[in-house]
N, C-alpha and C positions, 0 to 999 in steps of 0.2 A: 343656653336653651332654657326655654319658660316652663319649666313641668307644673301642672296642673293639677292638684288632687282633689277629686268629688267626692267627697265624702261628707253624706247627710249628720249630721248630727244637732236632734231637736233638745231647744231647751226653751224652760219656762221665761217669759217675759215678765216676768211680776218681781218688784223690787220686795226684800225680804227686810224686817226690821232687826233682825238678830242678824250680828257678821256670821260667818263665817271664814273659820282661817284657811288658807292655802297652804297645804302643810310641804314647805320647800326641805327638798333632801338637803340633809347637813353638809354634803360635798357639794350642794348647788348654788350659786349665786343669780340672783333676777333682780333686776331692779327695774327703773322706769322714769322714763325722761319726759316731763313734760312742757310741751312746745308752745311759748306765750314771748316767743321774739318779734309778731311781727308789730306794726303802726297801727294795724286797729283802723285804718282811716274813712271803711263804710261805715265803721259802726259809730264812728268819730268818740271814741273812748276805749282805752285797753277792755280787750275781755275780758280779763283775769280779773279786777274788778267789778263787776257785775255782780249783782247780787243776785244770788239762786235763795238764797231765805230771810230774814231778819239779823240773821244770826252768823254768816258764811257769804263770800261771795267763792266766783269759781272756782278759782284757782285753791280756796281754803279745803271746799267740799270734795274733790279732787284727787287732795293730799291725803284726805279724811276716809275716803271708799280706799281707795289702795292700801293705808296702813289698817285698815281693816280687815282686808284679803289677807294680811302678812307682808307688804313689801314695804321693805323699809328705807332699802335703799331708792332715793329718792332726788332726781336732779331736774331743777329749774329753770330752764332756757327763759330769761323776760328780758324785755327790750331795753335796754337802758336807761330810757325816762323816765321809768317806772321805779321808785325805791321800795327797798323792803318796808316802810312804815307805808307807803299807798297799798303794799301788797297785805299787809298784816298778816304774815307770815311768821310761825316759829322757827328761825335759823336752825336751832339744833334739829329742827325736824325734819329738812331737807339741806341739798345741796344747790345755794343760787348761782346763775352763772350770766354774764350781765354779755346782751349781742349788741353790739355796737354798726353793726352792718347787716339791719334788719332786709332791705334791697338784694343782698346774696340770697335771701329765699331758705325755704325749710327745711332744704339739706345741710345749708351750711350752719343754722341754728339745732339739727338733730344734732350734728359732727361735735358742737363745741360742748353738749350736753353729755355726749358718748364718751369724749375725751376722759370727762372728769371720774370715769368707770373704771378699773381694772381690776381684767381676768373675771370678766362678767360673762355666765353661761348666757342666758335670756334676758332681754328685756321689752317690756311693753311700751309702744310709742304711743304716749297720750295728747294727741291737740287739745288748749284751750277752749275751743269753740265746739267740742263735744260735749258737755260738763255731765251730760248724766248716767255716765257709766255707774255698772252695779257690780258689785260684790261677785256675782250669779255669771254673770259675761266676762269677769276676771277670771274665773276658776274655771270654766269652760274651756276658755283659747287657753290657758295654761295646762289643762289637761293635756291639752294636744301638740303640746311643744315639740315633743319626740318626732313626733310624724313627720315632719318638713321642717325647711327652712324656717319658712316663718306660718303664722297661721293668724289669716284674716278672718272678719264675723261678716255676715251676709244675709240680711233682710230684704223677702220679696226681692231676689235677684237683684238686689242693689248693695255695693261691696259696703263697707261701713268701720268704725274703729271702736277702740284702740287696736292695735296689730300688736302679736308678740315677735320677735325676730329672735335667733338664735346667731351665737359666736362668730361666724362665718360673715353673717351681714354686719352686725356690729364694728368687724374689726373691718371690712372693706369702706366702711361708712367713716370708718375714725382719720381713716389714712387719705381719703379722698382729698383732690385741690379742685376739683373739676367742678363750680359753681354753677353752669350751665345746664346739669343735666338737674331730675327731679329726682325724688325719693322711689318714685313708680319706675323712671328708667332702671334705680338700680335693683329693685327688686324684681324687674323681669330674668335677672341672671341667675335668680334661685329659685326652690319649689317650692308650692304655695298650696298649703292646707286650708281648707273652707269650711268655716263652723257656720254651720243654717241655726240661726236662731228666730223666736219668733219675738224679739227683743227689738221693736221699731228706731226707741233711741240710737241705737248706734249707728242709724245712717242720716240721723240730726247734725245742721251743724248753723252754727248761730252766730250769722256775718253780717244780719240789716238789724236796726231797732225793731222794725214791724215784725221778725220773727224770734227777737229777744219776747218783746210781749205776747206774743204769741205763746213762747214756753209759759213765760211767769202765769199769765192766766191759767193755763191748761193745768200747772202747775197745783194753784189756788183751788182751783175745782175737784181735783183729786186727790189734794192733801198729802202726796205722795213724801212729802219729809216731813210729817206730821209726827 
């Protein structure tokens, strides 16, 4: 059964320049698996390479907000083609996990990401093609871990990510063989906390060129990692 929980909870949408940490109880484990398995082929270039600054492309900035928040534990689902030097990537600063069957789809690239996890309380599912999570929408749906299953973010009634999921989902997700179904089929089997934010990014997601430029301008204009 799908249980549904409504509950309001507003928060600010303005990115802050000072982290703040997520202070995880010493008996708790959360980490965070981020999904940059597939081909990339609208955008005819991995996302993860993209550049969000001068200085960072996605996948860099990504790694960079979350070990911000506190999460350190840290795993890499990227496609194969893709090496750690195209990624420029600090090894010791996450865990890489190389999909070689990017056509199995997002569950089966969450699965191989979950695997590399144990006796993990919480973790957050980051897609590549969100890149501009904040600090502020970590700690949020982190707040609200206890409450449900998992606990999605939702702008202007449009559902949106990262998602945090809790033990139950994680270990149903690890053990899975069943490629056919999606990540939503299996989170209809658990209950689902709703964090309303007024955080428009998070229901961004960045699959053509014309809306890669579309961030980077908007980006440029408001100086927003200035």
């Amino acid at each position: 059964m799908h249980v549904v929980l409504y509950i309001i909870y507003i928060v600010g949408g303005h990115h802050k320049n000072l982290a703040i940490m997520i202070l995880v109880p010493k008996n708790e484990k959360t980490a965070c698996v981020i999904l940059s398995g597939g081909s990339s082929s609208r955008m005819r270039m991995h996302k993860a390479l993209l550049k969000i600054t001068e200085e960072h492309n996605f996948l860099q900035h990504i790694v960079e907000v979350y070990q911000q928040a506190g999460i350190d534990k840290i795993v890499v689902v990227k496609n194969s083609n893709i090496t750690v030097e195209d990624l420029q990537i600090d090894e010791s600063r996450v865990i890489i996990v190389d999909n070689y069957f990017p056509d199995r789809g997002r569950l089966y690239s969450l699965q191989l990401g979950l695997n590399k996890l144990h006796n993990t309380d919480y973790c957050f599912i980051q897609n590549i093609d969100t890149p501009l999570v904040t600090v502020d929408l970590l700690e949020n749906l982190y707040a609200l871990r206890t409450t449900s299953d998992y606990v999605s973010p939702e702008y202007n009634n449009i559902g949106g990510h990262p998602i945090i999921v809790s033990s139950p989902i994680i270990r149903k997700i690890a053990v899975s063989g069943d490629y056919n179904i999606t990540l939503r089929d299996v989170l209809k089997l658990y209950s689902r906390q709703i964090l309303i934010t007024q955080d428009p990014n998070c229901i961004l997601n960045i699959n053509l060129p014309s809306d890669y430029n579309k961030v980077i301008l908007r980006l440029n204009k408001t100086q927003l990692f200035s």
